[in-house]
C-alpha positions as CSV (number, residue, x, y, z in Angstrom):
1,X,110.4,127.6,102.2
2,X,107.7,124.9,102.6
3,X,109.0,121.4,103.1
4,X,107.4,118.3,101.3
5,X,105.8,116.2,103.5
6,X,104.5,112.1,103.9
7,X,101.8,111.5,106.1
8,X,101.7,108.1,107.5
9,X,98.5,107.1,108.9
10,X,98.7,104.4,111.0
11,X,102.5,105.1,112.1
12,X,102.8,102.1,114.4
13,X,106.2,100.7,115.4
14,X,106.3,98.3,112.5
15,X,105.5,99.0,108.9
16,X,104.1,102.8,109.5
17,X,107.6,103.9,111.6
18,X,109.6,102.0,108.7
19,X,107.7,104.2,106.2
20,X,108.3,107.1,108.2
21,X,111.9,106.8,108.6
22,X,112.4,105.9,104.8
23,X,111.4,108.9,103.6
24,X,112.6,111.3,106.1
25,X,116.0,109.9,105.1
26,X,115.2,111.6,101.6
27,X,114.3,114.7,102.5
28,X,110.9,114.5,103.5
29,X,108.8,115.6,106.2
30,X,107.5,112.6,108.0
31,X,103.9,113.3,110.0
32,X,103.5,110.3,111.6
33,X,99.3,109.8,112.6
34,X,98.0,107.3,115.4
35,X,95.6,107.8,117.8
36,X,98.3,107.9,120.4
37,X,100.7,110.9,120.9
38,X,103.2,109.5,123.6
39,X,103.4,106.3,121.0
40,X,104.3,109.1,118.6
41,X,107.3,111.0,120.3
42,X,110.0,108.5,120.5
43,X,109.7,107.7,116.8
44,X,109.9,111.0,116.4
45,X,112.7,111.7,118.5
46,X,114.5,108.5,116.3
47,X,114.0,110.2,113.1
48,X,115.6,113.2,114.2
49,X,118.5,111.6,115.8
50,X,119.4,110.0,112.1
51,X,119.1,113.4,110.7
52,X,115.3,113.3,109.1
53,X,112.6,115.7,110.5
54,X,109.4,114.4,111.7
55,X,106.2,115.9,113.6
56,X,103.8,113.5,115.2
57,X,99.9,114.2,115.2
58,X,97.8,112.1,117.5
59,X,94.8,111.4,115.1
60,X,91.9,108.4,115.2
61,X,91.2,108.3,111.6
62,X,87.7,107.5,111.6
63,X,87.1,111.3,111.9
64,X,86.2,112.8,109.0
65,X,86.2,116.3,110.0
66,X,89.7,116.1,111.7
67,X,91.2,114.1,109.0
68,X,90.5,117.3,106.6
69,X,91.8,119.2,109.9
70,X,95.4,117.6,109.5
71,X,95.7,117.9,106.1
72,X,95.2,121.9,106.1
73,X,97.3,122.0,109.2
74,X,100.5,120.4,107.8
75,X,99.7,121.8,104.3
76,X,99.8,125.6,106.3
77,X,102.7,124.7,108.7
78,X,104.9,122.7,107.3
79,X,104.6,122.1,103.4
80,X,102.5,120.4,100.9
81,X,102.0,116.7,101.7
82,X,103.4,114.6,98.4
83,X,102.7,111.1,99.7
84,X,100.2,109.8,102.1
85,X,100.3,106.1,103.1
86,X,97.0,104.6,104.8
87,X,98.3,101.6,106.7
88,X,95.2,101.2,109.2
89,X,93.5,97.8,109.9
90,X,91.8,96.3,112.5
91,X,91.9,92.1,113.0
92,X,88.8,91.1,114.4
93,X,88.8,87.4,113.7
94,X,85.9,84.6,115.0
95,X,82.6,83.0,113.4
96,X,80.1,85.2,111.7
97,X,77.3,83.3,114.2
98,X,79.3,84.6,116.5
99,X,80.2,88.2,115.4
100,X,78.2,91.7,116.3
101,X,77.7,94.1,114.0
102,X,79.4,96.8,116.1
103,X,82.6,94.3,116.0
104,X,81.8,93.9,112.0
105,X,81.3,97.8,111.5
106,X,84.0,98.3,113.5
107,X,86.8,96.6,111.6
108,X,85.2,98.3,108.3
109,X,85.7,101.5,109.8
110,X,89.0,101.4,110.5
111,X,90.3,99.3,107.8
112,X,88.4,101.0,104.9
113,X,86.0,104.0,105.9
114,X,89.5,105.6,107.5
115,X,91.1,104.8,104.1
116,X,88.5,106.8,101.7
117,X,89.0,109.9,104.6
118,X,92.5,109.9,104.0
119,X,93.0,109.2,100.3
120,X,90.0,112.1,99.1
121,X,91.8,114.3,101.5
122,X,95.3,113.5,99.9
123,X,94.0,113.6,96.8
124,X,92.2,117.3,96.9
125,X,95.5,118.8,97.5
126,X,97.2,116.2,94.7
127,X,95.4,117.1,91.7
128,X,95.0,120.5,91.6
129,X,99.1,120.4,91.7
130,X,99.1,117.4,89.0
131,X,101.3,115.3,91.3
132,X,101.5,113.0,94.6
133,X,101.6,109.6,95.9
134,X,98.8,107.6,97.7
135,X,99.6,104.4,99.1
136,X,97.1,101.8,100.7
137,X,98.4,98.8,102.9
138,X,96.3,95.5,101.9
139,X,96.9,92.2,103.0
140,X,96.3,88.1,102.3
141,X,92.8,89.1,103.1
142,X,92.4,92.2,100.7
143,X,92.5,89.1,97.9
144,X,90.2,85.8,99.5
145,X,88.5,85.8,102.5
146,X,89.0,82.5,104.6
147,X,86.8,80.6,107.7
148,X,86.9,83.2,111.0
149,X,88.4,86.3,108.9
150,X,85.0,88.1,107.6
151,X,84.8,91.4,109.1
152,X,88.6,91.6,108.3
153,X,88.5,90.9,104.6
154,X,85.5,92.8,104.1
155,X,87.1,95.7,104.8
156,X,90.1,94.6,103.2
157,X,88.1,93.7,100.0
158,X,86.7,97.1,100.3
159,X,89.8,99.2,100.6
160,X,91.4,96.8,97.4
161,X,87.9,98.5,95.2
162,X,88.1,102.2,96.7
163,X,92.4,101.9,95.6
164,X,91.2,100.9,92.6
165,X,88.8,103.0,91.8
166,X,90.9,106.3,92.8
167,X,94.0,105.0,90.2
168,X,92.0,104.9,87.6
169,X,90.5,108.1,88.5
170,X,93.3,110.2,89.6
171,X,96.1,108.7,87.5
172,X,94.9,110.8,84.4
173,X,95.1,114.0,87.0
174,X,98.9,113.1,87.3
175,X,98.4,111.3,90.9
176,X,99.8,107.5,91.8
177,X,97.7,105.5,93.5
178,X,98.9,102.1,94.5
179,X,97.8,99.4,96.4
180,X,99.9,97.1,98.1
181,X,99.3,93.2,99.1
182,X,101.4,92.4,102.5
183,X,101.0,88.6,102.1
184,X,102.5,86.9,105.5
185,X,103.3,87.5,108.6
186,X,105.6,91.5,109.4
187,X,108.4,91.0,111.8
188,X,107.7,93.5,114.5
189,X,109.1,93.6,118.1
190,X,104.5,92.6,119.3
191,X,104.5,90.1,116.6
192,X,107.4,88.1,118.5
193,X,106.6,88.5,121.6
194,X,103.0,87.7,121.4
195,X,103.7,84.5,119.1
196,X,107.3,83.4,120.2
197,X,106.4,79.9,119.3
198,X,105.0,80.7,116.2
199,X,108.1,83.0,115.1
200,X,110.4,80.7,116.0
201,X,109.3,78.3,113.6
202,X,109.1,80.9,110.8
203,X,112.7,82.4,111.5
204,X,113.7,85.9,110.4
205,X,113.2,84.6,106.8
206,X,109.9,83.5,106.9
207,X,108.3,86.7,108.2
208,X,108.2,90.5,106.4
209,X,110.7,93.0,107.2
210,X,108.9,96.3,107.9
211,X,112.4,97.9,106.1
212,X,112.0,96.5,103.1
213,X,108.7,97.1,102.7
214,X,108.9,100.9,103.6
215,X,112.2,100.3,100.3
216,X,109.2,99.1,97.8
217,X,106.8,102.2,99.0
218,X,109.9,104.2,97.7
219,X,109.8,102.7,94.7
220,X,106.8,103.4,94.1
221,X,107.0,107.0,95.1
222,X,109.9,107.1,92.7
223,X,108.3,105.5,89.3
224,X,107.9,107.4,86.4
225,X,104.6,108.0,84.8
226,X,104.9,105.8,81.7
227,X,105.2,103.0,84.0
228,X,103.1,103.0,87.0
229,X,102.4,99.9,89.6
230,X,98.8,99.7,91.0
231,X,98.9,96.2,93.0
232,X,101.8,94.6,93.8
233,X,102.4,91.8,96.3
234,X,105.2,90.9,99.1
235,X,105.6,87.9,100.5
236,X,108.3,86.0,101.9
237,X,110.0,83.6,99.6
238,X,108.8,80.6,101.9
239,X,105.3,81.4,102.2
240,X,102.3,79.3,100.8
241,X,100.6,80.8,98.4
């Protein structure tokens, strides 16, 4: 019997393994993308030691061709994929005099080209069943674009219009899109030891848990159709905004 799936693209050890391991605790089959297979296996291996089931595909996302690939693999091996969750960026911060073009392209690619790959090829197995969940992780810069942070909310902006665009066309076809604003800092084990300083004065309040932002993707999985979320914003309760 074919198992549902999630596919989490952009399954680092943060927010995209707390995704993961939400959903496999309900059933679900996590497939867990990155570009990186031995990053894969021992989130993997976690899953499966708390009783969830979860394959790992090493993926870069920027390939169309092998992004439909993955999607008509795990539909024909393992089950039909009910939610996909693009949580791709990349922060490439410094003054537009200063900036290339590759560097500018570059963050665009990953944070929003990789994002329309995904969502058509979620949605192309979605509609024709009349159901299915596609979730986009946005951030601060999906909303205002600030001095240094171009190329990053460009793409940002750009992956905000192309969620919005596919909930107002899919939602009539039965299919959730949402689109979610991660406004501050997520507590991850790179985060604190990159920035010890810097999360020291935060504390454990002031930054993002990556668990209970994988509990509001439930949620959203989990609303009924007469009332849907598109946007919706976490923060922090002591962050400026």
């Amino acid at each position: 019997m074919a198992e549902k799936t999630i596919v989490v693209v952009g399954a680092g050890p943060g927010l995209g393994a707390a995704v993961g391991r939400r959903f496999a605790r309900e059933g679900l089959v996590a497939c867990l993308v990155r570009r990186s297979q031995e990053e894969l296996d021992p989130l993997c291996a976690t899953i499966a030691s708390q009783g969830g089931r979860a394959r790992g595909f090493a993926l870069d996302a920027n390939d169309e061709a092998r992004v439909e690939a993955l999607f008509d693999r795990i539909e024909r091996e393992i089950g039909p994929v009910e939610v996909a969750v693009h949580n791709v960026g990349r922060l490439v911060v410094g003054p537009v005099v200063e900036m290339t073009a590759s560097q500018y392209e570059g963050a665009w690619r990953d944070g929003c080209l990789s994002g329309f790959y995904v969502g058509r090829a979620a949605a192309r197995r979605m509609v024709g069943r009349g159901h299915g969940t596609i979730i986009f992780t946005g951030a601060t810069a999906s909303l205002r674009g600030k001095a240094g942070m171009a190329a990053f909310a460009g793409a940002k902006f750009a992956l905000r219009a192309l969620a919005q665009a596919m909930a107002r066309e899919l939602g009539p076809q039965g299919v959730h899109v949402a689109h979610v604003v991660v406004d501050g800092v997520i507590n991850t084990a790179a985060v604190r030891e990159l920035f010890p300083d810097f999360v020291a004065k935060l504390g454990p309040q002031g930054m993002l848990s990556p668990e209970e932002i994988a509990e509001t993707y439930w949620a959203i999985h989990r609303q009924p159709k007469s009332a849907w979320t598109h946007e919706l914003d976490l923060r922090p309760h002591v962050e400026a905004w």
